[in-house]
Backbone as CSV, one residue per row, in Angstrom:
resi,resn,N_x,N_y,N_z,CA_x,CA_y,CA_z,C_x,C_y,C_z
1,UNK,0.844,-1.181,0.000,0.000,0.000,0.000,0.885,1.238,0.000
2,UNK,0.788,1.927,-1.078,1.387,3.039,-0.730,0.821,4.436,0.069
3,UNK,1.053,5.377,-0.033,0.942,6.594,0.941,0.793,7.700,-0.077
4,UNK,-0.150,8.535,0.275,-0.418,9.518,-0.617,0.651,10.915,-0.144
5,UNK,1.030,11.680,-1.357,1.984,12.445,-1.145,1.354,13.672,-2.276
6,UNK,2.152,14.381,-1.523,2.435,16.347,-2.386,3.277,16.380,-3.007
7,UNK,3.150,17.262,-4.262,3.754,17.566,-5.216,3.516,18.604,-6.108
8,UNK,4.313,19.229,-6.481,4.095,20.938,-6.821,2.407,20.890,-8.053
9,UNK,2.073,20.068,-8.575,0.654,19.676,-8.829,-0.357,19.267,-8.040
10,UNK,-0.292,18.767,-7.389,-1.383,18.210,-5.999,-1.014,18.233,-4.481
11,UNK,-1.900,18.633,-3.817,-1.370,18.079,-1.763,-2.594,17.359,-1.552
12,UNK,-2.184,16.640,-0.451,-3.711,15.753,-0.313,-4.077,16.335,1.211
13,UNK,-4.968,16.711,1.022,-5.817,16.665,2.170,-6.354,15.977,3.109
14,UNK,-5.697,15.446,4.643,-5.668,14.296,5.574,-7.367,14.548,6.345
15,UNK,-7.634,15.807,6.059,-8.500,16.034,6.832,-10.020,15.532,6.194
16,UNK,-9.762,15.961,4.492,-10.954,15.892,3.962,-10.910,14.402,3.018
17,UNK,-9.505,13.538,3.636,-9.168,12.411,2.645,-9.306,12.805,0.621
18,UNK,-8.845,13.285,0.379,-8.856,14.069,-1.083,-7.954,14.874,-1.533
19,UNK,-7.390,14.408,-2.897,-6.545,15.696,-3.246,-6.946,16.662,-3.722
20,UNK,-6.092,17.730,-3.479,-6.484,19.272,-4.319,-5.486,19.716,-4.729
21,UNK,-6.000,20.190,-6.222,-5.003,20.856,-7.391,-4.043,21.724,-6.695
22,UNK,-2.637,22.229,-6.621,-1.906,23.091,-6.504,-2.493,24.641,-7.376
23,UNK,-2.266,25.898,-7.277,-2.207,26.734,-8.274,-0.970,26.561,-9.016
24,UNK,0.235,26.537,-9.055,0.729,25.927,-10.006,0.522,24.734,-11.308
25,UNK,0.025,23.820,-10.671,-1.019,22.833,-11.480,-2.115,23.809,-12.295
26,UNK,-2.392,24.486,-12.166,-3.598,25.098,-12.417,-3.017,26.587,-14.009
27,UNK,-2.101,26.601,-13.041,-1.119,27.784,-14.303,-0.364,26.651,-15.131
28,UNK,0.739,25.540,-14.698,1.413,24.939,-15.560,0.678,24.287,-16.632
29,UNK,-1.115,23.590,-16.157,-1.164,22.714,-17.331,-2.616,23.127,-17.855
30,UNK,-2.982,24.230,-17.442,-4.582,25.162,-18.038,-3.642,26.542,-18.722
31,UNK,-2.594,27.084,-18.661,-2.368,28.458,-18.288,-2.905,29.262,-17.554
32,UNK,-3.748,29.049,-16.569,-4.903,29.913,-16.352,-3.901,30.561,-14.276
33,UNK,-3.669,31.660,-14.519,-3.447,32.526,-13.016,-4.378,32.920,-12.559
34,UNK,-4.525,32.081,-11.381,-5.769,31.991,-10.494,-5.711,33.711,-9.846
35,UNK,-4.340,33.860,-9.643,-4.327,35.698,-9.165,-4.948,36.314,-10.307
36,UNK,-5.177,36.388,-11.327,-5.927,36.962,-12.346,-7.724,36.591,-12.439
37,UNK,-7.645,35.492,-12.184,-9.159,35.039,-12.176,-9.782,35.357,-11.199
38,UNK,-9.200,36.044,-9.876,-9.876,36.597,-8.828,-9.187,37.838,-8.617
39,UNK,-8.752,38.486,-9.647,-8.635,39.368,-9.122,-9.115,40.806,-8.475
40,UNK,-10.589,40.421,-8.837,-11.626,41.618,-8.254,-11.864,41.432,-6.427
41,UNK,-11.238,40.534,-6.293,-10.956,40.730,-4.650,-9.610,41.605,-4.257
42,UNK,-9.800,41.697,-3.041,-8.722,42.579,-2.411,-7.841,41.236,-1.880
43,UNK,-6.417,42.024,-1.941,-5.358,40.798,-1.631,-5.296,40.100,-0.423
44,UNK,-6.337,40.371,0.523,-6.401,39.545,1.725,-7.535,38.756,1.515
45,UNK,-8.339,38.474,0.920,-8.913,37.784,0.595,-9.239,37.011,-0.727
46,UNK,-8.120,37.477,-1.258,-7.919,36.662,-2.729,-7.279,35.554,-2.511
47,UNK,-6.183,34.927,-1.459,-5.740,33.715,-1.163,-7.196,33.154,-0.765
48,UNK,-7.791,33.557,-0.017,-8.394,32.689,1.190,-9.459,31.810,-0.340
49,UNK,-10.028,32.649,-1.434,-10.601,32.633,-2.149,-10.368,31.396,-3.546
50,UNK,-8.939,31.428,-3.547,-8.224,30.804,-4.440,-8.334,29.336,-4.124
51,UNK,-7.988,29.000,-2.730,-7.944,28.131,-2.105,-9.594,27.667,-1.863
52,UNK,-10.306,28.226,-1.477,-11.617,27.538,-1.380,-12.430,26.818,-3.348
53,UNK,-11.485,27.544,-4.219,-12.018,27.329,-5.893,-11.249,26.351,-5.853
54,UNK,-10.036,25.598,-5.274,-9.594,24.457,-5.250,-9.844,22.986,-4.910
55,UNK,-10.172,23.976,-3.244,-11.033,22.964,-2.625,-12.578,22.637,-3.184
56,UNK,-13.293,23.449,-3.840,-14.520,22.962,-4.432,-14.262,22.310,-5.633
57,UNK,-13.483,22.328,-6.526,-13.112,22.151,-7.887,-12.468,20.241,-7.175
58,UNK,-11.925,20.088,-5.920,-11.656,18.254,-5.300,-13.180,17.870,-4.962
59,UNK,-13.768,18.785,-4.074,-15.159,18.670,-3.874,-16.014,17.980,-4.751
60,UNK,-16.487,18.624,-5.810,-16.991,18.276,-6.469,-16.929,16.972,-7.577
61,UNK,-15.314,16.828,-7.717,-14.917,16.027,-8.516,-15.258,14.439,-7.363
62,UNK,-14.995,14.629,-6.356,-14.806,13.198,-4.970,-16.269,13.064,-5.238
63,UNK,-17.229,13.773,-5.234,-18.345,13.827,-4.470,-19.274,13.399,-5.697
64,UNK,-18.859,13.650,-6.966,-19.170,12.624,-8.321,-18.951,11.677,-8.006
65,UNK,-17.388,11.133,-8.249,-17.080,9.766,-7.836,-18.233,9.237,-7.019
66,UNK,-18.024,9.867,-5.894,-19.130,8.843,-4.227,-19.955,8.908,-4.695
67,UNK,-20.691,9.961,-5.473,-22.330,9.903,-5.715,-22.946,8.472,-5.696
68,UNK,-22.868,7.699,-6.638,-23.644,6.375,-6.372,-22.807,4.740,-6.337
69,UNK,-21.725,4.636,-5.120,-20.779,4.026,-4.838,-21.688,3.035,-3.908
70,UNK,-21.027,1.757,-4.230,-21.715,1.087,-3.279,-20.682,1.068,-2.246
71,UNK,-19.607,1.444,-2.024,-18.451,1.706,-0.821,-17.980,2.593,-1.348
72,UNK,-17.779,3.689,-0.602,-16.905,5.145,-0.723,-15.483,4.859,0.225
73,UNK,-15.839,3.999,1.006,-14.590,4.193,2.180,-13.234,3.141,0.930
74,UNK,-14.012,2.250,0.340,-12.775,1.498,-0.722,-12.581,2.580,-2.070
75,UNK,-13.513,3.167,-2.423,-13.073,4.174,-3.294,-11.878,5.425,-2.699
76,UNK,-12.296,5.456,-1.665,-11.375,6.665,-1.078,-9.788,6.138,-0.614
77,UNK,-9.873,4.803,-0.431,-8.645,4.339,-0.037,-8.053,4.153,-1.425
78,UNK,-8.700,3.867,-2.712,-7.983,3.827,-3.563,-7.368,5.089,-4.271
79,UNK,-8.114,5.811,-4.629,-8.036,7.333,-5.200,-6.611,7.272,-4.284
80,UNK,-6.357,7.517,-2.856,-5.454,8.058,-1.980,-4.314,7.299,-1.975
81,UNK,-4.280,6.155,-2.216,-3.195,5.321,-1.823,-2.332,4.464,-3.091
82,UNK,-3.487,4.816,-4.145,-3.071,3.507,-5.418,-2.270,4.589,-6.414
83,UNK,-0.747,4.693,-6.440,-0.139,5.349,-7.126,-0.609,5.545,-8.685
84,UNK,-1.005,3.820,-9.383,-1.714,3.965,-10.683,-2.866,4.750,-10.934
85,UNK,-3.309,5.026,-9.951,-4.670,6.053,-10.158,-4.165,7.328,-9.916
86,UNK,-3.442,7.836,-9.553,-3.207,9.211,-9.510,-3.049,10.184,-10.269
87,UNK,-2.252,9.660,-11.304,-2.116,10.803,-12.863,-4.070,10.860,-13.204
88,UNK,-4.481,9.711,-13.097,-5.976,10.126,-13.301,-6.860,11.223,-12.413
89,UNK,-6.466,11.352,-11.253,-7.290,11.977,-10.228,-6.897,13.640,-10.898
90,UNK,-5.458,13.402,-10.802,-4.837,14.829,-11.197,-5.935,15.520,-12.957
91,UNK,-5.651,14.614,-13.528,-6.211,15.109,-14.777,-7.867,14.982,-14.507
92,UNK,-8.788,14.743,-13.754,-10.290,15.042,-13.551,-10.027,16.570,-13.278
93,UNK,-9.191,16.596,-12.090,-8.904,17.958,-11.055,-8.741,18.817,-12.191
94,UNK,-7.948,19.149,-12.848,-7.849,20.027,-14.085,-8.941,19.727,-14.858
95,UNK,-9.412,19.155,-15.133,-10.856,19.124,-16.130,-12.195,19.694,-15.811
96,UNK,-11.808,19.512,-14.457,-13.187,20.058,-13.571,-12.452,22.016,-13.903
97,UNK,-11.607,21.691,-13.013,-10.976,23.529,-12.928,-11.431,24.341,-14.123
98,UNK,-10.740,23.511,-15.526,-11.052,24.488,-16.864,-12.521,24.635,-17.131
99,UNK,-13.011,23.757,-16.598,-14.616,23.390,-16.781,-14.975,24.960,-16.044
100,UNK,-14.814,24.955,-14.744,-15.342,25.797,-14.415,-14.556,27.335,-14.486
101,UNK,-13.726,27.430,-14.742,-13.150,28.641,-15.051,-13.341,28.695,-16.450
102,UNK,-13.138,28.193,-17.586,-13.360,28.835,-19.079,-14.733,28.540,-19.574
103,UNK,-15.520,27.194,-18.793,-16.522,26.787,-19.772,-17.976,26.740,-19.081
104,UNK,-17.922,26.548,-17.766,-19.261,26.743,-17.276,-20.098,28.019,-17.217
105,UNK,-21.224,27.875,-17.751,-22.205,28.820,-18.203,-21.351,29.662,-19.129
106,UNK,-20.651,29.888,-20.022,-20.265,30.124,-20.953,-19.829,31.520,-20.850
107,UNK,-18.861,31.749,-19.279,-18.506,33.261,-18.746,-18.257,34.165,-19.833
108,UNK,-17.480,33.335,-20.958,-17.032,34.575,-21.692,-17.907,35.587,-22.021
109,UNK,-19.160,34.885,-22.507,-19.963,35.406,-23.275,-20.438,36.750,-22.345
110,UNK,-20.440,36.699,-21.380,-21.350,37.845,-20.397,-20.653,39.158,-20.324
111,UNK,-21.496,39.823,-19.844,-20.537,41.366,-19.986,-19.874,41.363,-18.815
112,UNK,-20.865,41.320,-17.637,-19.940,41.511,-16.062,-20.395,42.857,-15.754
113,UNK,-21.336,43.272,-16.567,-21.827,44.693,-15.784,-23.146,44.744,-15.476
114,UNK,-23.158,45.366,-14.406,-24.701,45.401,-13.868,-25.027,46.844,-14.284
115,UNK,-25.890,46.898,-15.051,-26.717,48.008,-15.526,-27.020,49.060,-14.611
116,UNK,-27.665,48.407,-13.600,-28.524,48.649,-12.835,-27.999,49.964,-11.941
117,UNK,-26.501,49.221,-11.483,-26.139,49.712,-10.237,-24.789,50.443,-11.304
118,UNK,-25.022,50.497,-12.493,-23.397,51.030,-13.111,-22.151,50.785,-12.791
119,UNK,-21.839,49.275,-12.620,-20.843,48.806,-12.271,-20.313,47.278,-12.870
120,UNK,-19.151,46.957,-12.486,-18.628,45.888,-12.846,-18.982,44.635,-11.914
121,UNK,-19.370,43.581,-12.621,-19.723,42.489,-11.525,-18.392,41.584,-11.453
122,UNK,-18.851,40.982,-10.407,-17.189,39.590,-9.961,-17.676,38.668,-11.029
123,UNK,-17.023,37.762,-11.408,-16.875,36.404,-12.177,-18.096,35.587,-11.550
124,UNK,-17.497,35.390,-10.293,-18.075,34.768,-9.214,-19.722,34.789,-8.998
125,UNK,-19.937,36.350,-9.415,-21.569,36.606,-9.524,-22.130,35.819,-11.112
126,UNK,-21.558,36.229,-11.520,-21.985,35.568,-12.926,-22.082,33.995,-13.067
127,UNK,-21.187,33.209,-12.324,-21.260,31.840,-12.586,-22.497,31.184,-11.609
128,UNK,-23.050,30.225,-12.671,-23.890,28.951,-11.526,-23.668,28.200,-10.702
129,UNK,-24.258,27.230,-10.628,-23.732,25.908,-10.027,-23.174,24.900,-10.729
130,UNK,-22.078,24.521,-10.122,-20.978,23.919,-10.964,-21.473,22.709,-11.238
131,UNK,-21.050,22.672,-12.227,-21.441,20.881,-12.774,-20.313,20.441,-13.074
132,UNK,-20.110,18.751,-13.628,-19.358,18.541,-13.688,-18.674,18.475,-15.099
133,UNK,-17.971,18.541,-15.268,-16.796,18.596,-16.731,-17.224,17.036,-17.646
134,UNK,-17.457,17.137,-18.723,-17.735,15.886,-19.197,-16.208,14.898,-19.399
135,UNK,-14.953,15.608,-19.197,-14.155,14.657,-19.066,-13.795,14.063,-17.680
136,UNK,-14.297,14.685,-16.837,-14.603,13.855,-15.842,-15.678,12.273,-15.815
137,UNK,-16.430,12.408,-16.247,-17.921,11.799,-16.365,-17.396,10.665,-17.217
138,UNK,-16.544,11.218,-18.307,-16.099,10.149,-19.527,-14.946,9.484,-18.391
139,UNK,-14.340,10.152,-18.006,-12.889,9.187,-17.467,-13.620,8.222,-16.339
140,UNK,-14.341,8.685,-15.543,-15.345,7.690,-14.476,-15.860,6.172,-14.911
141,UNK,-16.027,6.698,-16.147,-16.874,4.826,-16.665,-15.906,4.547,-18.200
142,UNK,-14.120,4.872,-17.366,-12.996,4.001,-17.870,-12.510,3.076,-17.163
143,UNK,-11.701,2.427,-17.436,-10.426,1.802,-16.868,-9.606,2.672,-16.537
144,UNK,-9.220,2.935,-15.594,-8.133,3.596,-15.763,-6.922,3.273,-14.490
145,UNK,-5.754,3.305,-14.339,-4.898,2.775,-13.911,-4.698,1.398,-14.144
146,UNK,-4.499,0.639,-12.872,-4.489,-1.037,-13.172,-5.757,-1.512,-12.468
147,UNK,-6.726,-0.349,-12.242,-8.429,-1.092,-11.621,-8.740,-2.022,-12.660
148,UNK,-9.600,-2.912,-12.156,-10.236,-3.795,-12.919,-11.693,-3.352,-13.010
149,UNK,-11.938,-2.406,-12.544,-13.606,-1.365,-12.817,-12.927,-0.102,-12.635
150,UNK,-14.306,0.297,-13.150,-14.344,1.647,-13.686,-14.596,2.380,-12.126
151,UNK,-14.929,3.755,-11.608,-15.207,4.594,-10.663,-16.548,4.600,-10.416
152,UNK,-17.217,4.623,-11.452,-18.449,4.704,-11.515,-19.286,3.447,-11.395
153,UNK,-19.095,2.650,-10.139,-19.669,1.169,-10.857,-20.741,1.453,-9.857
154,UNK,-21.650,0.383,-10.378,-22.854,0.440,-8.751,-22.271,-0.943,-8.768
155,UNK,-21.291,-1.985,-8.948,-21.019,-3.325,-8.640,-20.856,-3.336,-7.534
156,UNK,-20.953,-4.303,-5.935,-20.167,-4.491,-5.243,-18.585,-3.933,-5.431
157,UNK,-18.139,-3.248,-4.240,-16.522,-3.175,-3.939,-16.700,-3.536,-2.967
158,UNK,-15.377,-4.329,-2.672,-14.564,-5.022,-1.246,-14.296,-3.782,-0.377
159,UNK,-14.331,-4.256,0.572,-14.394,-3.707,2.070,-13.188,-2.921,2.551
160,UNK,-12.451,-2.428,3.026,-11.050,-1.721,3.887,-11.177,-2.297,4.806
161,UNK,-10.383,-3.433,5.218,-10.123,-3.874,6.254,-9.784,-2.672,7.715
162,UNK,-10.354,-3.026,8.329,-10.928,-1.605,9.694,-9.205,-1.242,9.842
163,UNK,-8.220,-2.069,10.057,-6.814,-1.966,10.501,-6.434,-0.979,9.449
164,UNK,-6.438,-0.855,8.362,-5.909,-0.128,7.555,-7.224,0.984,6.903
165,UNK,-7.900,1.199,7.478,-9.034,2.393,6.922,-8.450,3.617,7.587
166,UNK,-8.280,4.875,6.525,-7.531,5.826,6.675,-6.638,5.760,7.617
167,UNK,-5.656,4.792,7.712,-3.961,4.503,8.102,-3.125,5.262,7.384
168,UNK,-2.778,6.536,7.563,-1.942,6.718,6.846,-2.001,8.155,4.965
169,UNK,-3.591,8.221,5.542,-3.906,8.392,4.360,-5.447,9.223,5.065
């Protein structure tokens, strides 16, 4: 069993069992500077901000996965621990991100001004509720690593033996 680890693309989160994209990850393999995409906040709250679009962008992607799992606790030990699955987790995480930074509800298209009040709106006001990226959805009901099912199964999965359920991970 291996051990889930950080790397200038991903840190995993012990608390929320899940990884989340780096902003580097996010500039190296979208181009996209998250300091630019928020930048209608003020700089004390543009970290805090950056970091929560990360954490929702793992959110959402885990919380697909679990949606209709017949064990989440063996899905979660795998995602975290199975080195062959990881380049996959990483590339949902970016799929979801571009999803929702270039393509959900179709930001470009909007002006960002409120008429009303004669002003410029945040990004943030303009976007919906996030859905998920269809290359997420497509990579879910693959193979991918050395699983012998897909993410998305409603099949039976085997159990985490209690000794090793979040050990480590």
């Amino acid at each position: 069993m291996n051990q889930p680890f950080n790397d200038t693309m991903m840190i995993y989160n012990f608390q929320a069992h899940r990884y989340v994209l780096t902003e580097t990850a996010v500039y190296q393999e979208l181009g996209i500077n998250l300091d630019t995409e928020f930048a209608s906040f003020e700089q004390d709250i543009r970290q805090r901000k950056k970091e929560r679009f990360l954490k929702k962008v793992s959110d959402t992607v885990y919380g697909y996965i679990y949606q209709d799992s017949t064990n989440t606790r063996f899905l979660e030990w795998i995602l975290a621990c199975r080195e062959d699955v990881r380049p996959a987790v990483q590339e949902m995480l970016l799929a979801q991100a571009e999803y929702v930074l270039e393509g959900n509800n179709f930001l470009q298209d909007f002006s960002g001004v409120n008429i009303a009040k004669g002003s410029a709106m945040k990004k943030d006001d303009l976007r919906g509720e996030i859905r998920i990226a269809l290359r997420v959805v497509e990579m879910c009901k693959e193979y991918i690593g050395n699983l012998d099912f897909v993410l998305k199964t409603i099949l039976p999965l085997p159990d985490v033996p209690q000794q090793y359920y979040r050990v480590g991970y």
